[in-house]
N, C-alpha and C positions, 0 to 999 in steps of 0.2 A: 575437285580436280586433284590429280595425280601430281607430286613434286617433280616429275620427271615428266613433265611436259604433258599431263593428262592421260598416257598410256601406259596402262598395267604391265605391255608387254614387257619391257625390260627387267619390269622384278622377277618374270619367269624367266629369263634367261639368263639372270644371276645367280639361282636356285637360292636365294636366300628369301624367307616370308615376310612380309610386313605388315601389322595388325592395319586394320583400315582406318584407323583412327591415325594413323603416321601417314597411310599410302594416299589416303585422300584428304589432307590436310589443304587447308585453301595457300595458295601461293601471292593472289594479289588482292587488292579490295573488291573486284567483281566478285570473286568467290566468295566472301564473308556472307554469313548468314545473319539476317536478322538486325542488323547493325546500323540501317542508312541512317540513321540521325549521324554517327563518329562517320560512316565515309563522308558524307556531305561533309561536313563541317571540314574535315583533313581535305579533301579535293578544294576547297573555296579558297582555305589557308594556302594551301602550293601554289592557286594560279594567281592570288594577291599576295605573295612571299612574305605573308605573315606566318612563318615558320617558330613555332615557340620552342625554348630551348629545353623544356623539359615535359614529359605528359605520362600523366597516373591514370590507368587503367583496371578497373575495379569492377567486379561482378560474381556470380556463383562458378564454381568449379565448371570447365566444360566449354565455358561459352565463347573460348577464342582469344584472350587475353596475351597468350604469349605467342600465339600464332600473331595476331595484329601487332605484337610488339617487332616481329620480325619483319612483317609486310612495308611497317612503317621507319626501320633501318633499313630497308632496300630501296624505297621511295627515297629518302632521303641520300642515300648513295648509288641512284639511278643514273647509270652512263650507258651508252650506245653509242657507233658511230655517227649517228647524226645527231644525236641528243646527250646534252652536258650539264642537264640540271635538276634539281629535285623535280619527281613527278606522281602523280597517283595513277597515269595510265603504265601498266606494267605488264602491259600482252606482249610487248617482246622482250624478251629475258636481255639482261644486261649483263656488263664484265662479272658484275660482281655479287648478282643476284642470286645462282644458284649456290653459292658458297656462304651466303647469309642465310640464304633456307634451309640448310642444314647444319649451320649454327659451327662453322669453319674457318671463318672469317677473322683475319686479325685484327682487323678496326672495330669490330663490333663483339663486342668483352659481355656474355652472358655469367651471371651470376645470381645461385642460390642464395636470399637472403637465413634461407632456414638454417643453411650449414657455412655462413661466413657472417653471424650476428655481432661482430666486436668494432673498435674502436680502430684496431689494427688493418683489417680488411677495408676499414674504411681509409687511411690513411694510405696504401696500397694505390687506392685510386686518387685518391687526392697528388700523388705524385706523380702518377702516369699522365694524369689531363694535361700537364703541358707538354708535355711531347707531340708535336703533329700527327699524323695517321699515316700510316706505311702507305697507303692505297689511293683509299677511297677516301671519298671528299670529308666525311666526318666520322669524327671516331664515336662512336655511339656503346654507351651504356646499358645494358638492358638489365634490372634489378628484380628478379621475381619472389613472389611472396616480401617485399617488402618490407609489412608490420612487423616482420621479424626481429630486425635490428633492434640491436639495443640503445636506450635512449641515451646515450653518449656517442654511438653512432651516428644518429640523427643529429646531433648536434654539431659534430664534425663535419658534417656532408652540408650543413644549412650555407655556410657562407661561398664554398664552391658551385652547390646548387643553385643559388640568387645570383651572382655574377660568375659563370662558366667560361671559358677561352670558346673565341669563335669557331674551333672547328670542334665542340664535343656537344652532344647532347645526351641527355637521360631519357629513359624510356621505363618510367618505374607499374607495378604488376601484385595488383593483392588480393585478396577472399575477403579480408576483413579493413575496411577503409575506416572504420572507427579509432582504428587500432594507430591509425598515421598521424603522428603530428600535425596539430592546425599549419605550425608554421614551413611545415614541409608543403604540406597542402596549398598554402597561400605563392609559394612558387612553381605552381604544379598548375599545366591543363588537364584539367578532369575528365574522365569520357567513361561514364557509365555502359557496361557493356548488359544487355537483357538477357533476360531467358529467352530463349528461341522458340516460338508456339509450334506444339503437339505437331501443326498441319505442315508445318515448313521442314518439320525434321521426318517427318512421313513424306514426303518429298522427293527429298535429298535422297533418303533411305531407297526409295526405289530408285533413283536414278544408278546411287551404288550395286544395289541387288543387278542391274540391267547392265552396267559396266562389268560387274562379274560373272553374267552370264548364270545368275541364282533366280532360281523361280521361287516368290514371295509371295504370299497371300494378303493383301489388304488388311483384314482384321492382324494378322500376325507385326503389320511393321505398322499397324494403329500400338499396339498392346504395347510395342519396342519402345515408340518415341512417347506414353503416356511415362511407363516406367522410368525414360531418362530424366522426368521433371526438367524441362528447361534446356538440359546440356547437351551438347550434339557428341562432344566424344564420347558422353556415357551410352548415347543410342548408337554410336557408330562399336566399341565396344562391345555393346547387350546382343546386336545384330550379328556381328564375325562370331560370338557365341552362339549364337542358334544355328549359323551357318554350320559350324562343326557338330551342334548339339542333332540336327535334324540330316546331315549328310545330302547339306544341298538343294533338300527343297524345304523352306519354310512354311512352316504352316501354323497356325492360331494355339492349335493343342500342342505344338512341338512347345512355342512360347511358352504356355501357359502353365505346361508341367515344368519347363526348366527354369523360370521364376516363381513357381510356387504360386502361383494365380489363380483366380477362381476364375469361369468361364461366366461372361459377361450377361451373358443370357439366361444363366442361373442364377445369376446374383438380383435381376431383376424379376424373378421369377420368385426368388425367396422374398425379395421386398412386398412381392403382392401378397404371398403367403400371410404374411406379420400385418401387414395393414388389414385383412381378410378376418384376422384372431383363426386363423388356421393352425396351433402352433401345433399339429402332429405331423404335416407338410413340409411345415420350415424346420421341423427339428430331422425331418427326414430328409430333406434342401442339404443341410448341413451336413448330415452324415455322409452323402455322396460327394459335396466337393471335396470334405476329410478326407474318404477313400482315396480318392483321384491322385491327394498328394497337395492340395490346396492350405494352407496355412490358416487356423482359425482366425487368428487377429487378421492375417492380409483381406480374409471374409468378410469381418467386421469392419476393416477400412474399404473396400470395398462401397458396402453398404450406407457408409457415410457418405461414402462421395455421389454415390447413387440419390440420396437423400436429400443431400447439396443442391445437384444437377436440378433435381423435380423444384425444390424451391424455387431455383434461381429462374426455371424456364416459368413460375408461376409469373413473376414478374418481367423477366424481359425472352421471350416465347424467341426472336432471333436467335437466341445460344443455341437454338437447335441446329444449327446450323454450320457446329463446328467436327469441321473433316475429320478429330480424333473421336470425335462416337459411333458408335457403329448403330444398323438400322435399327434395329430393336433397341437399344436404350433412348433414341432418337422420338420415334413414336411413342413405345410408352409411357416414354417421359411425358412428354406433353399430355398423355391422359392423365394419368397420376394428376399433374399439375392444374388440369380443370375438375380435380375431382378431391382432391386432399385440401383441408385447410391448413391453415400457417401454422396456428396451435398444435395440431397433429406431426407436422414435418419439425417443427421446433423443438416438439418434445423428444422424437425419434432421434434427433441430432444430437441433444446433449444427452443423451441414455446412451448413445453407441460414443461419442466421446468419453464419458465413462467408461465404458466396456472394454473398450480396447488396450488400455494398461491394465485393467484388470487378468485380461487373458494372458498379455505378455508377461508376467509377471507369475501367474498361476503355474504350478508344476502340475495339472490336469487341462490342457488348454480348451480340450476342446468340449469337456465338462463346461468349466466357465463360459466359453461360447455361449453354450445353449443355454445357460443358465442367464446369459443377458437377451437373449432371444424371448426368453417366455418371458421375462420383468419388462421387455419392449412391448410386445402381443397385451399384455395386462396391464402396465400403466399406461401407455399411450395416449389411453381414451379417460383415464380418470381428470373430471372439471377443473376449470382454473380454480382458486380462489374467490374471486370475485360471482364464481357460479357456485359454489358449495356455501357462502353466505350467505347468498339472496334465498338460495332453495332453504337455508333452514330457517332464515325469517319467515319465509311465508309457508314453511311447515310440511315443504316436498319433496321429496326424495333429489338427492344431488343428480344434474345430467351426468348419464355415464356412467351410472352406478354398476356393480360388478351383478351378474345373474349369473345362476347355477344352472347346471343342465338342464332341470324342469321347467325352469323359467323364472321360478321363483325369485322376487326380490334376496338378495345376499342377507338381508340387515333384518331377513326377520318380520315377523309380524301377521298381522290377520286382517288385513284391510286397509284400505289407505288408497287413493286412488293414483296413480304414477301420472307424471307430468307428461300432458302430449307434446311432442316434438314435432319439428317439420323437419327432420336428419334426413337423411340421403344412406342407408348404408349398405355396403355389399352382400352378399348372402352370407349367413354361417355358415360353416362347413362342421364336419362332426368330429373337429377336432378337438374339442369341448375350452378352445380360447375365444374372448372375448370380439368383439367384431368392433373395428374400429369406425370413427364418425368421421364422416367426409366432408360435410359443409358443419358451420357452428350452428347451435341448437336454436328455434324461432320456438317461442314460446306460445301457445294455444293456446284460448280458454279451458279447461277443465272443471269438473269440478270436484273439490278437495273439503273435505269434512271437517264441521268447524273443528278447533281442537276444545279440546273440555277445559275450562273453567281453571285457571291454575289457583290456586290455596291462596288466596293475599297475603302477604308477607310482612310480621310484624314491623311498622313501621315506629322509627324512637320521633317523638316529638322534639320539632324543633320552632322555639318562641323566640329567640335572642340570641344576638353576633354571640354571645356565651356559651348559647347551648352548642353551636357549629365549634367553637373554641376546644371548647367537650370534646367534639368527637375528633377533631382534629388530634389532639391529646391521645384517645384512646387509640384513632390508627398511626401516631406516631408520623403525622405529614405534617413536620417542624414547618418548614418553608410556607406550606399554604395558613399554617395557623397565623403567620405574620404578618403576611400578606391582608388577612381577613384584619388582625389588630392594626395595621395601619392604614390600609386604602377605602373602606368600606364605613360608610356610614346608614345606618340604618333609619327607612321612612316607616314600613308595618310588615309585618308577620301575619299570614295567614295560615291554614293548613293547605299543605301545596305552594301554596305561592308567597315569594318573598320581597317587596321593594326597598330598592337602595339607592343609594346616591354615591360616586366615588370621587379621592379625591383628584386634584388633575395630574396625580404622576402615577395611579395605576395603572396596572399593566392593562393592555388591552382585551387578553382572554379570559382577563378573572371570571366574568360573571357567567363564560361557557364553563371554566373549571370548576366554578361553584355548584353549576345546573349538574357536572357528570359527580361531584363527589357527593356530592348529598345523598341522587339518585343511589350511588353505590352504598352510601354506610347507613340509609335509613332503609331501602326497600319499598324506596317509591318515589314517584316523578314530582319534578320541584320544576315551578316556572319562577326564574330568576330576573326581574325584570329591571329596567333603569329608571328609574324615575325622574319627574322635572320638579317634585316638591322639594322643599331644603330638610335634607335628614340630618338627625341628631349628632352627638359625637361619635368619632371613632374611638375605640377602645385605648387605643393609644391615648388618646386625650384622654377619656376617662380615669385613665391612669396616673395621666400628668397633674389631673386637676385634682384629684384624692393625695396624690404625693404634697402638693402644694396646698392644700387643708390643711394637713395633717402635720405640715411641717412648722407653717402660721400659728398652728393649736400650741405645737410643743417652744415655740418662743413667745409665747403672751405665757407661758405658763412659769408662776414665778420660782419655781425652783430651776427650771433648767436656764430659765434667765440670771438663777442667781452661780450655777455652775459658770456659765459663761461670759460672765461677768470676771471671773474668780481667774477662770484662766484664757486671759488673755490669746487672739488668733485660732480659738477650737470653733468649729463646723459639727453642724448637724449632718450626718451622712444617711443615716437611714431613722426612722420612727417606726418601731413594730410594738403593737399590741398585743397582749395575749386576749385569746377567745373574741376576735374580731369578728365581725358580722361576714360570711361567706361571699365573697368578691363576685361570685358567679352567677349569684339569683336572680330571680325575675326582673326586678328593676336595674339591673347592672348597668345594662344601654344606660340610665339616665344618669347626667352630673350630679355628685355631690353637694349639698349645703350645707353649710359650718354649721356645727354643734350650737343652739342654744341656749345649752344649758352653760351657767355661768364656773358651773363648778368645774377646774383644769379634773382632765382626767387622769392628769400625772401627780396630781394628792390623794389620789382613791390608790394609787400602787406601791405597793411597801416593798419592792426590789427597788425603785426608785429610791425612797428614805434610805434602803440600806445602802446604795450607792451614795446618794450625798454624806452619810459616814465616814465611805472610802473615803471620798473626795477632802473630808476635812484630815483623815490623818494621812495622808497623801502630800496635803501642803505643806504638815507639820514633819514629818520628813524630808520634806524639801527643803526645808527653814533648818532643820539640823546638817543636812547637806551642806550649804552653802555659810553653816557655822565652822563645821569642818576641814571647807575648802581653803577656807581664809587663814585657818588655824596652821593645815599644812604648808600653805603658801609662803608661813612665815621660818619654818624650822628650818634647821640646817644641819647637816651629817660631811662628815670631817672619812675621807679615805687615805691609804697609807699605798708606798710602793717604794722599793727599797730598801727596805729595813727603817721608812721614816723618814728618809733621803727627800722623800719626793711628797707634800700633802696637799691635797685637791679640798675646798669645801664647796657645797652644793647646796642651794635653797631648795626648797621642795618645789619650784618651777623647772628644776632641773637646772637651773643658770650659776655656772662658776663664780663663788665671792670671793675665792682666798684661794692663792695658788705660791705654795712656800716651797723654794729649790734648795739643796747645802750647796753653796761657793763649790764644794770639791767637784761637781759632775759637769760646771762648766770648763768643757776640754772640745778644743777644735775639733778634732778624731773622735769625740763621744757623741756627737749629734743625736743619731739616729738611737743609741742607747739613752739618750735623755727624752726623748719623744715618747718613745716604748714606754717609758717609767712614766709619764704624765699619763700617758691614755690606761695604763692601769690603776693606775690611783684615780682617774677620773670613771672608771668605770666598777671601781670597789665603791666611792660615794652614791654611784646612782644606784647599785646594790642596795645598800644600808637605806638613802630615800624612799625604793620603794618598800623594803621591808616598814619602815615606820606608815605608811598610807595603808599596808594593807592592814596592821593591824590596829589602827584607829577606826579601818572602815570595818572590821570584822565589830567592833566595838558599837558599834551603830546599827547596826543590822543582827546584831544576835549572833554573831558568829558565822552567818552566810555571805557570803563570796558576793562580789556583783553579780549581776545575769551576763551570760554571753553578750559582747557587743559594747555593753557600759561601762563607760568611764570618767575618770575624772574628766574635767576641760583642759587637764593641763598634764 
């Protein structure tokens, strides 16, 4: 409807234009498109004067937001002669109503949040709210684009917002509702505003075309309201462009050239083409909507959406049914969709999701076009995963596999027999692209040639948790070798098959991960079974109980009995042997028995004798040590400061014995210079003490220093 009462006339007789998106702008809530969830709810609030003081209105560009922000300040200052109170019926215009629809209104204060984002503009209104309204019954607020503000804005605005004077309200307007403060939000009635469907804005759109006296073609104001996505002033917009672009009468080609569009009937016509493996059709599809003036990528989105549609109708077949398709995409959709499977439409969908930045990006677009056209035509139809596994386990060609012009298998060969299918597929044409499959593939009896004999493959013997140890070692699988030394107890070893016992905190896939590693680092299958007999030690144990021998052996043995005896608090940390029996042999599995032989094996080793050597002149050093200690402990070094004024003596513990001052240096005023002179005479003695230590200790050691770190105790 017209702001001027529904009739176009008067904008002719003003000789001034008004795009249609202004002229036919809705003036009350009858006219809102699309929206009855906000009208209901705002009509229920008016007749139960549940009127909120403030409402956020949030949705895509287009879809009515400030138009409703207006409907619903003139609802609210809705007067007539017999009527004096808010209302939602607005069929006869009031005092105050046309001067609010065109945004002229003194009580009702429209404001761009984009170009008034400060703390200032907000204070602005914070001091106008108390002022009553010149007019009309409420002063109203309209705030668009919102998220703009800055967040000190918003904070200014919070406490006016949550308690407002009785006669103001807000009417806040944004694109992006992420963007608004929770706590603005939490003062705010919300009203989600929707995109408006395809069929409603095809509608509207002829009602306008017929109020202007423009002859419109169906498919052409289908094409208008697909391209507005959602927004009706973008279709009311796109349409006053075709109106000038076509000189009045609209038509589908007028559309389609002046948005760059492909024609909808070719687009579907190319999709057949590519499902077909037609690609000298579809690349010649392409070349003609290019001519025409059609955009590669808009081709290629196109084509997804076309791809979309057939899926969607595979599953819910009612979509056909919506007023923006036209007939042909309609029907054969619906074939398509009883005749493509999902695999096929799925793979088509993410190929042309790819493609399509591809092209927009490309400085050849329409090179790249086609170059995602023939990679569509040719991979389409190559098998999942799950079907190229199975086909090469049982040794036959993958479904789907690529043929050359003669027919000939791609991959080669001399025989072999191809797998029958129960496929469904449309003709080839002699485009020499592949032909895509229309149901998934049911597999046939055939029959397939054994394969010959593969070479057996040297397998390593494996006798003992050792020998797995082994190979564990050689591939470098730290983790599983651990695993195998602590959880795993072994019952027998066969060739092929292993029994074990584990213990109750291994992990639960070990004995699959044993069955796949073996397999892999011997070169032949291994049944890994659990056994209920009680197996022997785990390696770990093995370990533990040879450490705990071996440790028994070297304390019955009386030389390291007599070490340890000798120096009191020493620990046996580790026991190694040279030329020890090989840890990993055949009998590894089994526990250790202590040596019978009575003879210690630490008297048969002559690195040992030479150790008990050290060991004796070790002590004998220590004993000079601690003759030393006592010796310094007892000396005493005399320092000087002053000229002698001042003399410190120092024991060799460092401890002051003798501290001699001259009578002359006690002076009130000298404090601090008699201090000075003690702490240097006290630190000329510790000088001179350490000089005598170190060369008593130089004296004991041959002239070598202590080691880094040692020192005296004192």
């Amino acid at each position: 409807m017209s702001e001027a009462g529904n009739n176009p006339a008067p904008e002719k007789a003003r000789g001034g234009y008004r795009v249609l998106a202004r002229k036919y702008r809705p003036s009350n809530f009858s006219e809102l498109i699309g929206q009855e969830p906000m009208v209901r709810t705002l009509t229920n609030a008016f007749s139960t004067g549940r009127v909120a003081q403030a409402w956020m209105l949030t949705g895509v560009r287009g879809v009515g937001k400030t138009t409703t922000a207006r409907i619903l300040a003139r609802a609210l200052n809705y007067k007539t002669a017999e009527i004096d109170r808010p209302s939602v019926d607005l069929s006869v215009p009031g005092e105050h109503c046309q001067a609010i629809m065109e945004g002229r209104h003194v009580d009702v204060i429209e404001m761009d949040a984009a170009s008034h984002t400060g703390i200032d503009d907000i204070r602005d209104i914070i001091d106008r709210v108390r002022y009553a309204p010149v007019s009309a019954r409420y002063k109203v607020y309209i705030i668009d684009e919102v998220h703009m503000l800055s967040t000190q804005a918003f904070n200014g605005l919070l406490k006016t917002l949550e308690e407002p004077p009785p006669h103001v309200k807000f009417i806040f307007a944004t694109t992006e509702i992420r963007k608004v403060p929770i706590t603005v939000l939490s003062r705010c009635q919300r009203f989600d505003l929707r995109r408006i469907d395809a069929a409603m804005i095809k509608a509207d759109l002829k009602r306008i075309a017929g109020l202007e006296q423009i002859e419109a073609e169906d498919d052409a104001l289908a094409m208008v309201a697909r391209a507005a996505e959602g927004s009706m002033r973008d279709a009311q917009s796109i349409f006053d462009q075709a109106i000038a672009h076509s000189a009045g009468n609209v038509t589908a080609e007028a559309v389609r050239a002046m948005l760059g569009l492909a024609d909808r009937a070719r687009i579907v016509d190319l999709f057949e083409h590519i499902m077909r493996g037609d690609i000298a059709s579809a690349l010649q599809g392409l070349r003609a909507l290019y001519d025409v003036g059609a955009d590669p990528a808009a081709v290629l989105t196109d084509l997804a959406e076309f791809t979309h549609l057939v899926t969607r109708l595979r599953f819910v077949p009612g979509a056909a049914d919506d007023a923006a398709l036209s007939e042909d995409e309609r029907t054969r959709g619906l074939e398509f969709s009883r005749t493509l499977s999902v695999r096929v439409l799925s793979r088509a969908w993410q190929m042309l999701l790819k493609g399509i930045p591809e092209v927009q990006s490309s400085n050849r677009p329409v090179s790249a076009a086609e170059m995602v056209l023939i990679r569509l035509a040719h991979a389409a139809d190559l098998p999942t995963l799950d079907e190229a596994l199975k086909s090469l386990e049982n040794g036959q060609p993958a479904p789907g596999a690529a043929v050359r012009a003669n027919g000939a298998p791609a991959g080669g060969g001399n025989g072999g027999a191809a797998m029958a299918t129960a496929s469904v597929r449309m003709p080839v044409t002699p485009g020499g692209g592949q032909t895509m499959r229309l149901v998934e593939p049911v597999q046939s009896p055939a029959f397939v040639p054994a394969p010959e004999p593969a070479q057996e493959q040297q397998s390593v013997p494996v006798k003992s948790l050792a020998d797995i140890i082994a190979l564990a070692d050689q591939n470098r699988d730290i983790a599983f070798k651990v695993q195998i030394k602590r959880y795993v107890r072994p019952v027998s070893f066969e060739p092929g098959r292993i029994d074990v016992t584990l213990t109750e905190d291994a992990p639960k896939m070990l004995l699959n991960e044993m069955t796949s590693k073996l397999r892999a680092w011997t070169g032949r299958s291994w049944l890994v079974s659990l056994s209920k007999e009680e197996g022997g030690q785990t390696m770990a144990e093995v370990e533990t109980t040879r450490r705990e021998i071996a440790f028994s052996d070297a304390r019955a043995d009386p030389a390291v009995a007599a070490i340890l005896a000798r120096f009191p608090g020493a620990k046996i940390i580790d026991v190694r042997i040279p030329d020890a029996p090989n840890e990993e042999s055949e009998d590894a599995d089994q526990p250790i028995e202590p040596a019978s032989d009575a003879t210690s094996i630490f008297e048969k080793d002559q690195t040992m004798k030479d150790l008990l050597g050290l060991m004796g002149k070790a002590k004998e050093m220590q004993a000079k040590f601690q003759s030393m200690q006592e010796e310094i402990a007892n000396l005493e070094a005399t320092g000087q400061a002053g000229g002698g004024l001042v003399n410190v003596t120092l024991t060799g513990k460092f401890e002051m014995k003798v501290l001699k001052i001259d009578p002359s240096l006690f002076k009130e005023d000298e404090v601090e210079i008699l201090e000075d002179l003690i702490l240097a005479a006290h630190n000329d003695a510790k000088v001179k003490v350490e000089q005598i230590m170190q060369e008593k200790t130089k004296a004991l050691t041959a002239g070598l220093p202590l080691p880094p770190g040692m020192k005296l105790p004192f």
